[in-house]
DSSP file (Angstrom, degrees, kcal/mol; ACC not computed):
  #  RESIDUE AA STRUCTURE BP1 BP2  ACC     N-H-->O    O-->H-N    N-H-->O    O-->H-N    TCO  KAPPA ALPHA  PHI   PSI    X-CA   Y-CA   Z-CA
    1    1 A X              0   0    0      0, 0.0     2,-0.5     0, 0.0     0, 0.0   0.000 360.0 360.0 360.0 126.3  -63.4  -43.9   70.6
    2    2 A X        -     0   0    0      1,-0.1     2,-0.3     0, 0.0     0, 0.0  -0.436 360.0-115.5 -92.3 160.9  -60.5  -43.9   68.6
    3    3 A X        -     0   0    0     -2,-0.5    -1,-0.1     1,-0.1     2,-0.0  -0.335  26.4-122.1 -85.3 124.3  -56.9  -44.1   69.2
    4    4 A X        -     0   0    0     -2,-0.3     2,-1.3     1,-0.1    -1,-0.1  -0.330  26.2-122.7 -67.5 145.6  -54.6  -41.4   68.5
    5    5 A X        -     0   0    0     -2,-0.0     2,-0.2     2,-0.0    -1,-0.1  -0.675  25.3-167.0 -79.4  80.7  -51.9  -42.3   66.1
    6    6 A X        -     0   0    0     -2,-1.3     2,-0.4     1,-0.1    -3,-0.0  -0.615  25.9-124.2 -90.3 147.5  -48.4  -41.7   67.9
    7    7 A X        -     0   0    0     -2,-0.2     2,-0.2     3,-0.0     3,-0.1  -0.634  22.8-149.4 -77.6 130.6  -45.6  -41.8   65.1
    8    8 A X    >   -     0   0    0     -2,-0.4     3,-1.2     1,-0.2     4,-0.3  -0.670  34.7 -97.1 -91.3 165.9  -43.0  -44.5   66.4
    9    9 A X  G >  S+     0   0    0      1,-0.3     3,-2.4    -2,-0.2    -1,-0.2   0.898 128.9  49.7 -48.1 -89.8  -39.2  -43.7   65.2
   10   10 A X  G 3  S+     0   0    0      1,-0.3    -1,-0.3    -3,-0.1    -3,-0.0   0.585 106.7  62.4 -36.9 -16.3  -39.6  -46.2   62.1
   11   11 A X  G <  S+     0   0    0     -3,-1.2     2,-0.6     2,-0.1    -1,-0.3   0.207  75.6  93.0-101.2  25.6  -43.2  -44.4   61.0
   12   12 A X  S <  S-     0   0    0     -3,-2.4     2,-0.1    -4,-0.3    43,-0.0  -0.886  77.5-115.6-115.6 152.2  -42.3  -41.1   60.2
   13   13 A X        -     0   0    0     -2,-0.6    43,-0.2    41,-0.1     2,-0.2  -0.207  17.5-151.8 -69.3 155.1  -41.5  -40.3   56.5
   14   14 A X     >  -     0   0    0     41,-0.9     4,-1.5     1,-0.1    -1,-0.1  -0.580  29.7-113.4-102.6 170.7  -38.6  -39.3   54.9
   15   15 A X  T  4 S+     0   0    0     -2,-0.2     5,-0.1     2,-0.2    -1,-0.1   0.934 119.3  49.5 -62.0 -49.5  -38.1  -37.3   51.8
   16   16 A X  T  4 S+     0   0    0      1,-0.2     4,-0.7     3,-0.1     5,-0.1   0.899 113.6  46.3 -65.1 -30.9  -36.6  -40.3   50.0
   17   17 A X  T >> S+     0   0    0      2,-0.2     4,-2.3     3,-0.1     3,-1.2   0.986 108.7  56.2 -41.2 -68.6  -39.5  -42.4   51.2
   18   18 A X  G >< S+     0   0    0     -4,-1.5     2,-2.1     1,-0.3     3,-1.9   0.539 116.8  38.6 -42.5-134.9  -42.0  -39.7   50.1
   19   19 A X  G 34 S+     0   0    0      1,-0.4     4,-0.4     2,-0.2    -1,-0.3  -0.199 108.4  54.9 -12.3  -1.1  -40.5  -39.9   46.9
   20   20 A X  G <> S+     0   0    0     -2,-2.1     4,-1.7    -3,-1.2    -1,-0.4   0.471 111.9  46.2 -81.0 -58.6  -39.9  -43.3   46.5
   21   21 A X  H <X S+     0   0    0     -4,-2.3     4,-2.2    -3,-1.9    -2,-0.2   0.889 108.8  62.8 -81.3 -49.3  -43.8  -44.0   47.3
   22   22 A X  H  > S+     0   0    0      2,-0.3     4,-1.1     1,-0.2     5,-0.1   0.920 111.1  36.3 -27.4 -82.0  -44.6  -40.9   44.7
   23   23 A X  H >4 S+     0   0    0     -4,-0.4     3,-2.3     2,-0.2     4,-0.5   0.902 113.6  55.7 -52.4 -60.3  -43.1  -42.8   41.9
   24   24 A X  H >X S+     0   0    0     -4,-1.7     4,-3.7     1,-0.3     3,-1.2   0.869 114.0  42.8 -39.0 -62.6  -44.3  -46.3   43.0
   25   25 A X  H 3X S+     0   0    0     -4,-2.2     4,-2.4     1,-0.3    -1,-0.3   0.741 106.7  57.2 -43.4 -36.7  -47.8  -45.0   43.0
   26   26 A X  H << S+     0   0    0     -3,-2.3    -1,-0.3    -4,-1.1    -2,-0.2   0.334 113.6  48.6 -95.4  -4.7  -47.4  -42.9   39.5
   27   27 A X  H <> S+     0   0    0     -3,-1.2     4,-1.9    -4,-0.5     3,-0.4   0.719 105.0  51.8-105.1 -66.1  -46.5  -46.6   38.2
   28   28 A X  H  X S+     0   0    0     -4,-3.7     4,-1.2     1,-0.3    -2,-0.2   0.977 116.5  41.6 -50.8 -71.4  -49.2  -48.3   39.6
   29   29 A X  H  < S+     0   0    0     -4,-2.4     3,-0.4    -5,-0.3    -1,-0.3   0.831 109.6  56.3 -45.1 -21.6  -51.7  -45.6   37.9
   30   30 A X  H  4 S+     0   0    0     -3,-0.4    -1,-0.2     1,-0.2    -2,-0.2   0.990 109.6  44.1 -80.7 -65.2  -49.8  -45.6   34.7
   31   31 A X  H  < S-     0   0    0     -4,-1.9    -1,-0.2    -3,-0.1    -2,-0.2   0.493 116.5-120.6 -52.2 -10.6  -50.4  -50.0   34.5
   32   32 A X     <  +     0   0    0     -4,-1.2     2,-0.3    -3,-0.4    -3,-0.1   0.979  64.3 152.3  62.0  57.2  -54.5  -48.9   35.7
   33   33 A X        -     0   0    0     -5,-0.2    -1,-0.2    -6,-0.1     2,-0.2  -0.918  46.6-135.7-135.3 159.4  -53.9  -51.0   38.7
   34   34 A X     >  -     0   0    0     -2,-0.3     4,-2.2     1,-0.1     5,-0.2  -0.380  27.2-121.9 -92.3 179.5  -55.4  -51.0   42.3
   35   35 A X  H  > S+     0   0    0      2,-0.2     4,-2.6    -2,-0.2     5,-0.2   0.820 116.0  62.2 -75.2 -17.7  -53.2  -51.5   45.1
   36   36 A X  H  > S+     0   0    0      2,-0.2     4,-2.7     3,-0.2    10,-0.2   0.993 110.5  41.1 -42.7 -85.2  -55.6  -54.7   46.0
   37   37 A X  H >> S+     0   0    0      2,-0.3     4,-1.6     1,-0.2     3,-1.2   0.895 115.8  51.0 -51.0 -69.9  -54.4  -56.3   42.4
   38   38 A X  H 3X S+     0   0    0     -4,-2.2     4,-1.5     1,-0.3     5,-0.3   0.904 110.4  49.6 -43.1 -64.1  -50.4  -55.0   43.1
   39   39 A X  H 3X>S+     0   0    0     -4,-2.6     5,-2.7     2,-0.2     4,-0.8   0.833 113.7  48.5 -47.6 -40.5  -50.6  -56.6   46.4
   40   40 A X  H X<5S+     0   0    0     -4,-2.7     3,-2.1    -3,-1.2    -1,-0.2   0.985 116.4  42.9 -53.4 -75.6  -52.0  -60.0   44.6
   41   41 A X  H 3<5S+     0   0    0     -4,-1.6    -2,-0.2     1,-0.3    -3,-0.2   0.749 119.4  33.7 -33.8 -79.5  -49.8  -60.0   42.4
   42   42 A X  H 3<5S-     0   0    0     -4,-1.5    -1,-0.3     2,-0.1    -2,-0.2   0.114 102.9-117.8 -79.9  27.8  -47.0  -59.4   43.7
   43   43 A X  T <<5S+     0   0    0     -3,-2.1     2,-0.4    -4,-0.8    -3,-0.2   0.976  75.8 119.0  54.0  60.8  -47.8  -61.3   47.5
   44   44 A X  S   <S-     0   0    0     -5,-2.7     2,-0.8    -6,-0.2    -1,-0.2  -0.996  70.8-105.4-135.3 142.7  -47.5  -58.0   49.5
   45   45 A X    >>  -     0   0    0     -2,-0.4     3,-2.5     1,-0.2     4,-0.8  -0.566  12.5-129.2 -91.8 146.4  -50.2  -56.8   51.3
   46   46 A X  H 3> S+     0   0    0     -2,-0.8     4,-2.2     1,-0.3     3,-0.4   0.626 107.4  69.9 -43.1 -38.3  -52.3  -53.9   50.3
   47   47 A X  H 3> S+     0   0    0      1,-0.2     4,-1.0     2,-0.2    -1,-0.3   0.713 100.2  38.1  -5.5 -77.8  -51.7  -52.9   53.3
   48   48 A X  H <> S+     0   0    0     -3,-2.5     4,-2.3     2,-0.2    -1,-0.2   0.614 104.6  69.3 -28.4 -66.7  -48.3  -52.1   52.9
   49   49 A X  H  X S+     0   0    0     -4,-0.8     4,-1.7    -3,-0.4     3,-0.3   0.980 103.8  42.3 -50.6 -62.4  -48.5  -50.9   49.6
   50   50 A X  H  X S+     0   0    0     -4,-2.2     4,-0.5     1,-0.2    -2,-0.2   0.920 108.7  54.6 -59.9 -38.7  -50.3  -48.1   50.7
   51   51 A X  H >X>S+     0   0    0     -4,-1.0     5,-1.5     1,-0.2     3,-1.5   0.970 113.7  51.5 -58.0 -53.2  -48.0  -47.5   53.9
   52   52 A X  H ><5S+     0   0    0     -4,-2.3     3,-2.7    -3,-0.3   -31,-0.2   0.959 107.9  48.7 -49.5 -56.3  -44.9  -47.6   50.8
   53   53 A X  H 3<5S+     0   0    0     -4,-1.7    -1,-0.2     1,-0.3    -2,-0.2   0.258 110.5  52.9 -80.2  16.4  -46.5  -45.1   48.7
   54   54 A X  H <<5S-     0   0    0     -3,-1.5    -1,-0.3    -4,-0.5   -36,-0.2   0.050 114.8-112.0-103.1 -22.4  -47.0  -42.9   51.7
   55   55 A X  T <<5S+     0   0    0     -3,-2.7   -41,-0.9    -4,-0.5   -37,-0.2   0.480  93.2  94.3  94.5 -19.1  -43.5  -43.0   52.7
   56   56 A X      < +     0   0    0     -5,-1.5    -4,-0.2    -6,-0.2     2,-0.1   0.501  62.8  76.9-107.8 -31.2  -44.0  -45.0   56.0
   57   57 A X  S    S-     0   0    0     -6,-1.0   -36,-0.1    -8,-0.2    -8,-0.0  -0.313  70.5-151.7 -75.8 160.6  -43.3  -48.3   55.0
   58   58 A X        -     0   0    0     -2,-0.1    -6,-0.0   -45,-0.1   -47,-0.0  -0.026  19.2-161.3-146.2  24.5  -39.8  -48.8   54.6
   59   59 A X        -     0   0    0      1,-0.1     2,-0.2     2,-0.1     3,-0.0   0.558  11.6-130.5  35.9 134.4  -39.3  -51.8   51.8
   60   60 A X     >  -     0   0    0      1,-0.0     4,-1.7     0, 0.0    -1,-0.1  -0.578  34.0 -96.7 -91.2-165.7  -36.2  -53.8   51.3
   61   61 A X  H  > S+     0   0    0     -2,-0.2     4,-0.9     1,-0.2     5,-0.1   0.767 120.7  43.8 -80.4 -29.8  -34.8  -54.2   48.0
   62   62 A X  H  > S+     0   0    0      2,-0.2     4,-2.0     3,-0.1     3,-0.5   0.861 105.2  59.1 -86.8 -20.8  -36.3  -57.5   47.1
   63   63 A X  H  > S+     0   0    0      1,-0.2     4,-1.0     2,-0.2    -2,-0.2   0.974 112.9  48.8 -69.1 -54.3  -39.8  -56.7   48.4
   64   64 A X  H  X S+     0   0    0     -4,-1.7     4,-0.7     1,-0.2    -1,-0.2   0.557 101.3  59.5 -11.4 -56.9  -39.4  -53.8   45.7
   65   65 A X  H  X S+     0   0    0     -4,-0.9     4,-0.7    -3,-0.5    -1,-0.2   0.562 105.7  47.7 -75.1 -53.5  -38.3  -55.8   43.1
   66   66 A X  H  < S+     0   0    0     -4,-2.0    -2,-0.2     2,-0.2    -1,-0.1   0.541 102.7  57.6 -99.4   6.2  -41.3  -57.8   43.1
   67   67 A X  H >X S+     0   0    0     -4,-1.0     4,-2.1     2,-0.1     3,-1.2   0.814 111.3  49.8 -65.5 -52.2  -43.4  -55.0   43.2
   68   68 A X  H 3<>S+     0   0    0     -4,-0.7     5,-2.9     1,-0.3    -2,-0.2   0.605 107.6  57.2 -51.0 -17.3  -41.4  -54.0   39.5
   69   69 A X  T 3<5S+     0   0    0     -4,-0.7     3,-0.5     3,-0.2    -1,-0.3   0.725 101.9  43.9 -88.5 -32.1  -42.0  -56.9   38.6
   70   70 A X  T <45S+     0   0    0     -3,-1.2    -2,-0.2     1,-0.3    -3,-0.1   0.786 116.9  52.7 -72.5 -28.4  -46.0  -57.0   38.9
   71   71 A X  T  <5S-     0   0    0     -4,-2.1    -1,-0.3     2,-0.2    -2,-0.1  -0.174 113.0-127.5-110.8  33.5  -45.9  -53.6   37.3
   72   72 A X  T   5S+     0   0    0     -3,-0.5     2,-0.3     1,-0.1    -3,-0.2   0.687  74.6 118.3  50.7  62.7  -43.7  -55.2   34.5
   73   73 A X      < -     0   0    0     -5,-2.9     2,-0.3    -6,-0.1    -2,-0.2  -0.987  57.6-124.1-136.1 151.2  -41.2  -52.2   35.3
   74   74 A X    >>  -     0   0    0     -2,-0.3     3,-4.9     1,-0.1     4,-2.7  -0.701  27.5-107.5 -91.5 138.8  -37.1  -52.2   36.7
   75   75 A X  H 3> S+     0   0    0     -2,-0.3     4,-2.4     1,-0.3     3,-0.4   0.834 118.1  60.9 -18.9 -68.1  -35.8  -50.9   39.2
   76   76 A X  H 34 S+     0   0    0      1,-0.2    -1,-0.3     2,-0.2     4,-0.0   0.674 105.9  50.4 -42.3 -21.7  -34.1  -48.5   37.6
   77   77 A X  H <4 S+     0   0    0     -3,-4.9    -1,-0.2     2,-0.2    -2,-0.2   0.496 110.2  51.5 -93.9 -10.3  -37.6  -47.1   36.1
   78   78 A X  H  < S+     0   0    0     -4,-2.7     3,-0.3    -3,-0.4    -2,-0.2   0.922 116.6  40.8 -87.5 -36.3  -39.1  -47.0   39.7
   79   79 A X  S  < S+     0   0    0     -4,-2.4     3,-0.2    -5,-0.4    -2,-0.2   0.430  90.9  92.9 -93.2  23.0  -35.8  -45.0   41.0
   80   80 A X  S    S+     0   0    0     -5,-0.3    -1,-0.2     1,-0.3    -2,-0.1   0.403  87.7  44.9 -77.0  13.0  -35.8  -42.9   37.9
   81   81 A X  S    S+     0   0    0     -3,-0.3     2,-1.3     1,-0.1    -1,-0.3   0.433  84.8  99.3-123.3 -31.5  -37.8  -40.4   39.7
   82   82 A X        +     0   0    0     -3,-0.2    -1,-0.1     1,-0.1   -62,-0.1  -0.615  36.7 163.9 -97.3  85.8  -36.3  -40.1   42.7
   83   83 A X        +     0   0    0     -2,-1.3     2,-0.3    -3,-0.1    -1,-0.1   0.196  39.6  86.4 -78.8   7.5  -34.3  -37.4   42.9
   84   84 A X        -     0   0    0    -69,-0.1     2,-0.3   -65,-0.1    -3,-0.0  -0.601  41.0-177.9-110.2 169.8  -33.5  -36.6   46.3
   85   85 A X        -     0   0    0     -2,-0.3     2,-0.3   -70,-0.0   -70,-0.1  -0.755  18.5-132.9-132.0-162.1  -30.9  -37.8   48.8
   86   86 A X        -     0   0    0     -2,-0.3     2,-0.1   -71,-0.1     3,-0.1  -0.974  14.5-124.8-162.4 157.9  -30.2  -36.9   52.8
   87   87 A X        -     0   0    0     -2,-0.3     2,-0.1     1,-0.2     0, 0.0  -0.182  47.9 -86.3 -98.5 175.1  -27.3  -36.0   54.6
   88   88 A X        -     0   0    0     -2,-0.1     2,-0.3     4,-0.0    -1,-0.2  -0.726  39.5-146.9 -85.2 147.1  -26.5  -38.3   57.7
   89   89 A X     >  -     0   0    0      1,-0.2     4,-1.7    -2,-0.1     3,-0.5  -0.999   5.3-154.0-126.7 139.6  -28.5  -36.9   60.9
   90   90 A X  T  4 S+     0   0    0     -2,-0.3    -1,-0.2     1,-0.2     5,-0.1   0.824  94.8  57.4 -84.0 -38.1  -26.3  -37.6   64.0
   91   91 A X  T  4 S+     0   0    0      1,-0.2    -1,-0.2     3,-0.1     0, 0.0   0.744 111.0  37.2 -82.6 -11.7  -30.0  -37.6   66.0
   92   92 A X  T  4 S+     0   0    0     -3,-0.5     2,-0.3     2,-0.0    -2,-0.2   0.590 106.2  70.5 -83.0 -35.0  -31.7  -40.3   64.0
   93   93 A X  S  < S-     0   0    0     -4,-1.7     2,-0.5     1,-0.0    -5,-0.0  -0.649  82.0-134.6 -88.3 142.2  -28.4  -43.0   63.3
   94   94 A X        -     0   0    0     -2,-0.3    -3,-0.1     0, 0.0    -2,-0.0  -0.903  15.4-128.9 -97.1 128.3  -27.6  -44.6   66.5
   95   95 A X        -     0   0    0     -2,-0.5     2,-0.6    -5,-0.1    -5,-0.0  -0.272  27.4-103.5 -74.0 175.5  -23.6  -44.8   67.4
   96   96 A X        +     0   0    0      1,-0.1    -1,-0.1     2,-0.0     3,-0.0  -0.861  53.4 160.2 -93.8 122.4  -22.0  -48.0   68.5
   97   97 A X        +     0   0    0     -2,-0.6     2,-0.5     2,-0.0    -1,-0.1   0.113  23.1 125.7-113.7  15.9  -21.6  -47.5   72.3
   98   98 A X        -     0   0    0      0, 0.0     2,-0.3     0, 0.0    -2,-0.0  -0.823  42.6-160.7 -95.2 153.6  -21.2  -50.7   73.4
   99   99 A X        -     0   0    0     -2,-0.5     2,-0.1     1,-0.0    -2,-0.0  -0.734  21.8-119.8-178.5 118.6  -18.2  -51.3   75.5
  100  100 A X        -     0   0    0     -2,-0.3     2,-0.2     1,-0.1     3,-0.1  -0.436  37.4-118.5 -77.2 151.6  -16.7  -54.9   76.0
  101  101 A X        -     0   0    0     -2,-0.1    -1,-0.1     1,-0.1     3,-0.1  -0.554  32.7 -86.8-100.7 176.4  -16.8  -55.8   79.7
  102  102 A X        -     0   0    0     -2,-0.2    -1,-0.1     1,-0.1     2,-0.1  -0.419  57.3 -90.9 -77.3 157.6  -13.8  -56.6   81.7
  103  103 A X        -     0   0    0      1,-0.1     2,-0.3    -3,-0.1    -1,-0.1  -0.287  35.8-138.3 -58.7 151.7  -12.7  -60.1   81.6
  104  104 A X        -     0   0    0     -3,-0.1     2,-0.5    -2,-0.1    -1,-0.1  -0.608  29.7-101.7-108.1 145.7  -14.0  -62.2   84.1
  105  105 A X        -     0   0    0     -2,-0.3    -1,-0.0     1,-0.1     0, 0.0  -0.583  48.0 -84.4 -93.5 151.3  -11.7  -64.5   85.6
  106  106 A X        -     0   0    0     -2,-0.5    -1,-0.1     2,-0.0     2,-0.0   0.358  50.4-110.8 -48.1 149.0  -11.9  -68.4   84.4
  107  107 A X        -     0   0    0     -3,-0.1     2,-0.4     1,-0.0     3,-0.1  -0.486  30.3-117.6 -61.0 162.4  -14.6  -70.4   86.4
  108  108 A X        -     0   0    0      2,-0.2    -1,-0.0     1,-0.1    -2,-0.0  -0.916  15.3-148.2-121.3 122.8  -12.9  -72.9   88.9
  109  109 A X  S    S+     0   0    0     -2,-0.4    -1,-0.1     2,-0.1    -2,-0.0   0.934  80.2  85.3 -76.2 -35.2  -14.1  -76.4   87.7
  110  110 A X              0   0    0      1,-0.1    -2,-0.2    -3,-0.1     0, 0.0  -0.208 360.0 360.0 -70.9 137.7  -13.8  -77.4   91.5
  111  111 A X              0   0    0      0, 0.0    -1,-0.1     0, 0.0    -2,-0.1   0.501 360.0 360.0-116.2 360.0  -17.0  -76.5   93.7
């Protein structure tokens, strides 16, 4: 039997993701490479890759970087594509609620 796939907060895509993965992918095909070989190459797993060029994966900047770098491309030619942005959503960003607690008064060294 297989197991249904519930999205956690951190796996559903974004546009900029989507698009971001779009490009990343259209790079990889342009260089005739698998994701198998990027992921060698640059020590990510294929895995991954695919989850990035999907949108779902969520990358830092250096993990990036050394994808651009296997694909002998810059940053700047990997976000040259990505034309979209997003507005802040008040239900996805978490506020700061936390609240200092009252001071406690000093411990008494004495027992």
């Amino acid at each position: 039997m297989r197991a249904t796939n519930t999205n956690v907060k951190g796996d559903v895509p974004n546009k900029v993701g989507i698009a971001l993965g779009k490009s990343l992918k259209a790079h990889r095909h342009v260089k005739d490479k698998s994701q198998e070989a990027l992921g060698f190459e640059a020590e990510v797993d294929r895995t991954y890759i695919s989850q990035i060029e999907r949108g779902v994966g969520n990358p830092s900047v250096l993990t990036l970087a050394t994808l651009c770098h296997a694909l002998g491309i810059t940053l700047a030619d990997l976000f040259a594509s990505v034309d979209v942005s997003l507005e802040p959503d008040a239900l996805q960003r978490r506020s700061n609620q936390a609240k200092p607690d009252a001071p406690k008064p000093p411990k008494s060294r004495l027992r």
